[in-house]
C-alpha positions in Angstrom: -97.0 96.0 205.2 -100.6 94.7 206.0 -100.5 91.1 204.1 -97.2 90.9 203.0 -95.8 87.7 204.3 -96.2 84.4 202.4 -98.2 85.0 199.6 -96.4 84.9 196.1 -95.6 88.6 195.0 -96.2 90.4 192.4 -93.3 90.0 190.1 -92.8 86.1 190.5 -95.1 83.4 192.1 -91.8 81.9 193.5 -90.7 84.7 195.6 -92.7 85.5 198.5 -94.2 89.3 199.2 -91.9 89.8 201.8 -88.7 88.6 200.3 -89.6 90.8 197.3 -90.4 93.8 199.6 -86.8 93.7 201.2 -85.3 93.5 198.0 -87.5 96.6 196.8 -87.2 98.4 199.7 -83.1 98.4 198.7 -83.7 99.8 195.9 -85.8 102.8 197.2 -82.9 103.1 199.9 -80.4 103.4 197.0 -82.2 105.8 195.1 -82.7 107.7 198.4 -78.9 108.0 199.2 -77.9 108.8 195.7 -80.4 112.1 195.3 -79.4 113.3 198.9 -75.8 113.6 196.7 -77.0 116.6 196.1 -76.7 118.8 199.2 -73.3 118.4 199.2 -71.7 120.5 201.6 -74.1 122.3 202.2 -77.5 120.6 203.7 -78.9 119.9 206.8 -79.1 116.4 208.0 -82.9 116.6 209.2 -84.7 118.1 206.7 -82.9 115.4 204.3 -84.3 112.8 206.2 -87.4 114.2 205.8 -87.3 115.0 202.3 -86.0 111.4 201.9 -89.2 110.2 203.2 -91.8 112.9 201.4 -90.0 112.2 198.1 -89.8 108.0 198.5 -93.2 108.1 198.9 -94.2 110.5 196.2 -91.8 110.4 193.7 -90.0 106.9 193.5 -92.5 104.8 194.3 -95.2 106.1 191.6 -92.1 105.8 189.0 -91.4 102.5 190.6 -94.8 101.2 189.9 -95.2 103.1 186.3 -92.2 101.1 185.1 -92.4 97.7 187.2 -95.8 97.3 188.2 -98.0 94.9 185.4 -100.8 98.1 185.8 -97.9 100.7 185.5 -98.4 102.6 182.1 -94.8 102.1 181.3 -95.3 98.4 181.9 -97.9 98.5 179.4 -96.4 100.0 176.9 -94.3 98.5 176.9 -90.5 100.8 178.0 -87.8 98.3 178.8 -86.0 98.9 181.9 -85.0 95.8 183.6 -83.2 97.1 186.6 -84.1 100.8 187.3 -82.3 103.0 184.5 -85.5 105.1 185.3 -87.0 104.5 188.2 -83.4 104.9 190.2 -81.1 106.5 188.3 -83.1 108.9 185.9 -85.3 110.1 188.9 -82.1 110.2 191.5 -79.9 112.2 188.8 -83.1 114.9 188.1 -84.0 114.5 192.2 -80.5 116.2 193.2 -80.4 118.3 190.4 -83.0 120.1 191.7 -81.9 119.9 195.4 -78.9 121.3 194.5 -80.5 124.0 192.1 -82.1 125.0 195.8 -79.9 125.1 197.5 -77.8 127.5 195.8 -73.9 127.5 195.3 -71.7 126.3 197.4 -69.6 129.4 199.0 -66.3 127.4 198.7 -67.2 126.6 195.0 -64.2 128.8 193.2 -61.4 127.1 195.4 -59.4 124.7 193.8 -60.5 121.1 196.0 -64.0 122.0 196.0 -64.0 120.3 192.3 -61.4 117.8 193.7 -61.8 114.0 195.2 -61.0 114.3 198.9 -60.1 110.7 199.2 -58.7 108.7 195.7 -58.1 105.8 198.3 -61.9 105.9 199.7 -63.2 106.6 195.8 -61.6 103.4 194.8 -62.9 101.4 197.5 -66.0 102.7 197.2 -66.4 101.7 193.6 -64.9 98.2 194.3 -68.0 98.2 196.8 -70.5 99.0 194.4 -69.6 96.9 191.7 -69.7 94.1 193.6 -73.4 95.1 194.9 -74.3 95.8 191.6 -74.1 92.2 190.1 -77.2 91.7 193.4 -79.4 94.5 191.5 -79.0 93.6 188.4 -78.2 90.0 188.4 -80.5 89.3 190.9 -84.1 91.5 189.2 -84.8 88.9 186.9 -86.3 87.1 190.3 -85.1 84.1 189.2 -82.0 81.5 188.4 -82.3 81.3 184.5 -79.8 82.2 182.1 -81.0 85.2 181.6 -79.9 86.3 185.3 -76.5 84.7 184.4 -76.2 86.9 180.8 -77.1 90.1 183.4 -74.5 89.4 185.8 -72.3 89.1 182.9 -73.2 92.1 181.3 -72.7 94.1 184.6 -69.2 93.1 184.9 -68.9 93.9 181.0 -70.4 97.8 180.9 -68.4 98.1 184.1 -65.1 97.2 182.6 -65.5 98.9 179.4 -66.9 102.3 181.2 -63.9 102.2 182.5 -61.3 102.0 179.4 -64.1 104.6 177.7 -63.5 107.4 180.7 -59.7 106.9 180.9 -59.8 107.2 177.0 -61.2 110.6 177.4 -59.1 111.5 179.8 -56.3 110.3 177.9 -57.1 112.4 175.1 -57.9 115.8 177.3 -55.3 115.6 179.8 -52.2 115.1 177.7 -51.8 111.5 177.6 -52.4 111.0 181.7 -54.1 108.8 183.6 -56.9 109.1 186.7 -57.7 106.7 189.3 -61.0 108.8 189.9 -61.5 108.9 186.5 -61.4 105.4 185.9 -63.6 105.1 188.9 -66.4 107.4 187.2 -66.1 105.5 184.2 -66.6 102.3 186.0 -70.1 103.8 187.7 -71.1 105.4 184.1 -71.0 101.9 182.7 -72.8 100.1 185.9 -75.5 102.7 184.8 -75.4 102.5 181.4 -76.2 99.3 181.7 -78.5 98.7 184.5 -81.5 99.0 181.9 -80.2 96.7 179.9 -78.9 94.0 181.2 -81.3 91.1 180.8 -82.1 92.5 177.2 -79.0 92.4 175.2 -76.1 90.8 174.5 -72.4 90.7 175.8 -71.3 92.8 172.9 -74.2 95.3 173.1 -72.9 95.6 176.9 -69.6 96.4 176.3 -70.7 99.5 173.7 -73.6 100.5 176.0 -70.8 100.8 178.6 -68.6 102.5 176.6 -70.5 104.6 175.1 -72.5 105.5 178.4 -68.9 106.3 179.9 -68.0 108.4 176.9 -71.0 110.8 176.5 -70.9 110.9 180.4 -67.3 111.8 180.5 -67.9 114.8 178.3 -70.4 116.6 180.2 -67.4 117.1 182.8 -68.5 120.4 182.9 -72.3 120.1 183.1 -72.6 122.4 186.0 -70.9 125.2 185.0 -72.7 125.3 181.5 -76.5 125.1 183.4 -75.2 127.4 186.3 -75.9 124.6 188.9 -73.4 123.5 191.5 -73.9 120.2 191.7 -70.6 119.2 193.1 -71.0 115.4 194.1 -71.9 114.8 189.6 -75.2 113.1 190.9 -76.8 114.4 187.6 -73.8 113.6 185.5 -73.3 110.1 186.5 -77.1 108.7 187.1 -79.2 111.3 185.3 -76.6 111.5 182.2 -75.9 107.9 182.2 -79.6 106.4 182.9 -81.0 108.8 180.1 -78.3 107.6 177.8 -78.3 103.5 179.0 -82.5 103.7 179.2 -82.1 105.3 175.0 -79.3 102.6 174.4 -81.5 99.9 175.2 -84.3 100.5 172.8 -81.6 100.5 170.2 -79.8 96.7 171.4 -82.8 95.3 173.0 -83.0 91.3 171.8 -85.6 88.6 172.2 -82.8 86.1 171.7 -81.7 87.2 174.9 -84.9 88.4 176.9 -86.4 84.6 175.9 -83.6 83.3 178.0 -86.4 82.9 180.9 -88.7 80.9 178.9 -91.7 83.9 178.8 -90.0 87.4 178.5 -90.5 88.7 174.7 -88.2 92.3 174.3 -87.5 93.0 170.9 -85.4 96.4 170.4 -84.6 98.0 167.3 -81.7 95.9 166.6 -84.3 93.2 165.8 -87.0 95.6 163.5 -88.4 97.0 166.1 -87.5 100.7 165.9 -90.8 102.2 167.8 -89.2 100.9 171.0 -86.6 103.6 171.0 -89.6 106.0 171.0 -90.9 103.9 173.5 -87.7 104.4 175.8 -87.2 108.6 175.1 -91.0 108.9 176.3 -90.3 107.1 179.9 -86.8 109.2 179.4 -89.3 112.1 179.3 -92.1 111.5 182.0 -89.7 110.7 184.5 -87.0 113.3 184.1 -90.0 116.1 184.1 -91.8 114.0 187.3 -89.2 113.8 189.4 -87.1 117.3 188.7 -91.0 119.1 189.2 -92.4 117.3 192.2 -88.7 117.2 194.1 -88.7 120.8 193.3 -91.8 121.3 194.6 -91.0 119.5 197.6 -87.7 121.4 198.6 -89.6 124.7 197.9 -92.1 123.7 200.3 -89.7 122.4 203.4 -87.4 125.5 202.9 -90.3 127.9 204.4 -91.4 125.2 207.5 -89.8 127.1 210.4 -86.8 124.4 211.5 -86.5 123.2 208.1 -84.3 125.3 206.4 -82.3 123.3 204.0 -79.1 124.4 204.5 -76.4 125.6 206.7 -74.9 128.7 207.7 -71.8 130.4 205.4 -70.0 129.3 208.8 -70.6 126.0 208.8 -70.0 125.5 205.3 -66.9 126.8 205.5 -65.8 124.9 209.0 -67.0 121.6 207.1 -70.6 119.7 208.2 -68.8 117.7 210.7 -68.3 120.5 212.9 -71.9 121.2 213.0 -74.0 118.3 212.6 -72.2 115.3 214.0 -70.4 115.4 217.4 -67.7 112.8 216.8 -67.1 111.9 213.4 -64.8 114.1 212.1 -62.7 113.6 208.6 -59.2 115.0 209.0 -57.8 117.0 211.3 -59.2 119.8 211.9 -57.3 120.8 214.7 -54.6 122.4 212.9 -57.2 125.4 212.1 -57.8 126.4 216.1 -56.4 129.4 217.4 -55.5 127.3 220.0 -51.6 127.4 222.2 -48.9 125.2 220.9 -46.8 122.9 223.2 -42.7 122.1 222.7 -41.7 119.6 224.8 -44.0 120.5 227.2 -43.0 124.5 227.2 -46.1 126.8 226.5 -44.8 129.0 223.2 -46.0 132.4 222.2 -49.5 132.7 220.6 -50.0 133.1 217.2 -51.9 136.1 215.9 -56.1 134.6 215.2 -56.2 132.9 212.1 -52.6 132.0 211.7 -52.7 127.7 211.9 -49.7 126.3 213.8 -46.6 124.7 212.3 -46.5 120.6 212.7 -42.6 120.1 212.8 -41.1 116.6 213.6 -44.8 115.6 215.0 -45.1 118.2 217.7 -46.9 121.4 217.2 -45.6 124.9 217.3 -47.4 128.4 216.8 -46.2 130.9 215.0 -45.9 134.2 216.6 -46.7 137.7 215.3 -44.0 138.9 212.6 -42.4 135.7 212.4 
């Protein structure tokens, strides 16, 4: 933070360093959250904070600067990526991969709802969230108030919507004409990051087939885990390493100056205007950051899991409770209660205990154990 106040930043002489550090700083907080996705149900709360920081430091910001940064060799190359296909959702997807290859497999992992959304309710209101924070990333990472930040937010909104119909299309087809709210929602994100790439390089049409097409070949890699062995339960790779790898390849095929030019100076041509190298362009940054980040986060898990104190994850006990038991104190999901061998009440009369183990019967609100042989 030494000298970053006034001065005009990097990226536009416009925006001041500090403004542009905030707005930078969200993004490596993003990226962050999205790769701890992978120690789901099963890891620690402290050493993820401090393989948060170890891999910020190490592994997003180099990619960061490579692909952002006017001396970043991807800069120079040029790859296109004009709101962090690589840099957040390539390296996050390959990041948890790896964190949960470490971890190991869930002991839970061959019941039913451990493949299951807990909350359809919270998983639509989550998305809802995120789409509308999504138009601030990508919208808002051209750094400036052309039309070329306009076409973005447009294209967001676009990928979004036809991720979406793609997903549910899939679903359509594999689940005997039915319908999924989840679905939908995953096919909602699949298109956000389809399209986070490309945004300020192609047009409205391009965003609706990156979209779709991002939510398609994302959609059927549904079973991704099972078929590499990993349990990767919260689909961290599936979503953002799937979908950046196939949104960062999309948009060295739809890439236009017509719509790059839009901010008077950017020149992106893709191969949709003759220039077919930039899809080699695009699988080499696909390349160098999938092996970067899946290596060093490997590396880094490896290293914390043999500190004393920093064992990665919980005990088969804890898993099995649930993480709330263990690492918070008061913010349990659910009620738990129902599990504890403890004495049921009727009206105020103490019944018979029921044998360990046996949860208690909820009748008309009140609780009642079930005793031995009944």
């Amino acid at each position: 933070m030494r000298d970053v106040t006034a001065a005009p930043s990097v990226a536009s002489p416009f925006i001041p360093d500090i403004v542009f550090c905030l707005y930078q700083m969200m993004f490596c907080a993003c990226t962050v959250q999205i790769v701890i996705g992978g120690s789901f149900e099963r890891g620690r709360i402290v050493p993820s904070l401090v393989f948060a920081f170890i891999w910020a430091t190490i592994v997003y910001c180099p990619i960061a600067s490579w692909d952002w940064n006017p001396n970043g060799w991807l800069y120079k190359l040029p790859s296109l990526d004009y709101a962090g296909g690589g840099p957040v959702h390539i390296s996050s997807g390959w990041a948890a991969l790896a964190y949960a290859f470490v971890l190991g497999k869930r002991k839970t992992l061959g019941e039913k709802p451990a493949k299951k959304a807990h909350n359809t309710t919270l998983v639509f209101l989550g998305t809802v969230l995120i789409w509308f924070g999504w138009f601030g990333f990508n919208g808002g990472s051209a750094l400036n108030g052309t039309i070329r930040a306009m076409v973005a937010a447009f294209n967001t909104n676009t990928a979004a919507s036809t991720g979406a119909i793609g997903w549910v299309l899939v679903d359509y087809v594999k689940h005997g004409r039915k319908f999924s709210v989840v679905g939908a929602c995953e096919g909602v994100i699949a298109g956000l990051v389809g399209i986070t790439p490309a945004a300020g390089y192609v047009s409205v049409w391009a965003a609706a087939l990156i979209g779709f097409l991002t939510a398609i070949c994302v959609s059927l890699c549904q079973n991704i885990s099972d078929w590499i062995g990993v349990d990767e339960g919260l689909d961290v790779f599936k979503l953002h390493g799937i979908g950046g790898i196939v949104g960062s390849f999309l948009t060295g095929v739809f890439a236009s100056s017509s719509v790059s030019m839009l901010d008077g100076f950017t020149l992106a041509p893709g191969g949709i205007d003759g220039n077919g190298i930039q899809v080699a362009k695009q699988l080499a940054e696909i390349a160098a950051i999938s092996s970067y980040s899946f290596i060093v986060s490997s590396v880094i898990l490896f290293t914390l899991k043999y500190i004393p104190g920093m064992h990665l994850r919980v005990t088969e006990e804890v898993e099995l409770a649930g993480l709330d038991m263990d690492q918070f104190f008061d913010e349990q999901i659910g009620d738990r209660t129902i599990f504890e061998p403890t004495e049921g009440l009727v009206e105020g009369i103490s019944t018979s205990t029921s044998t360990p183990g046996t949860p208690p019967v909820v009748a008309g609100g009140v609780k009642v154990e079930q005793a031995n042989g009944d």
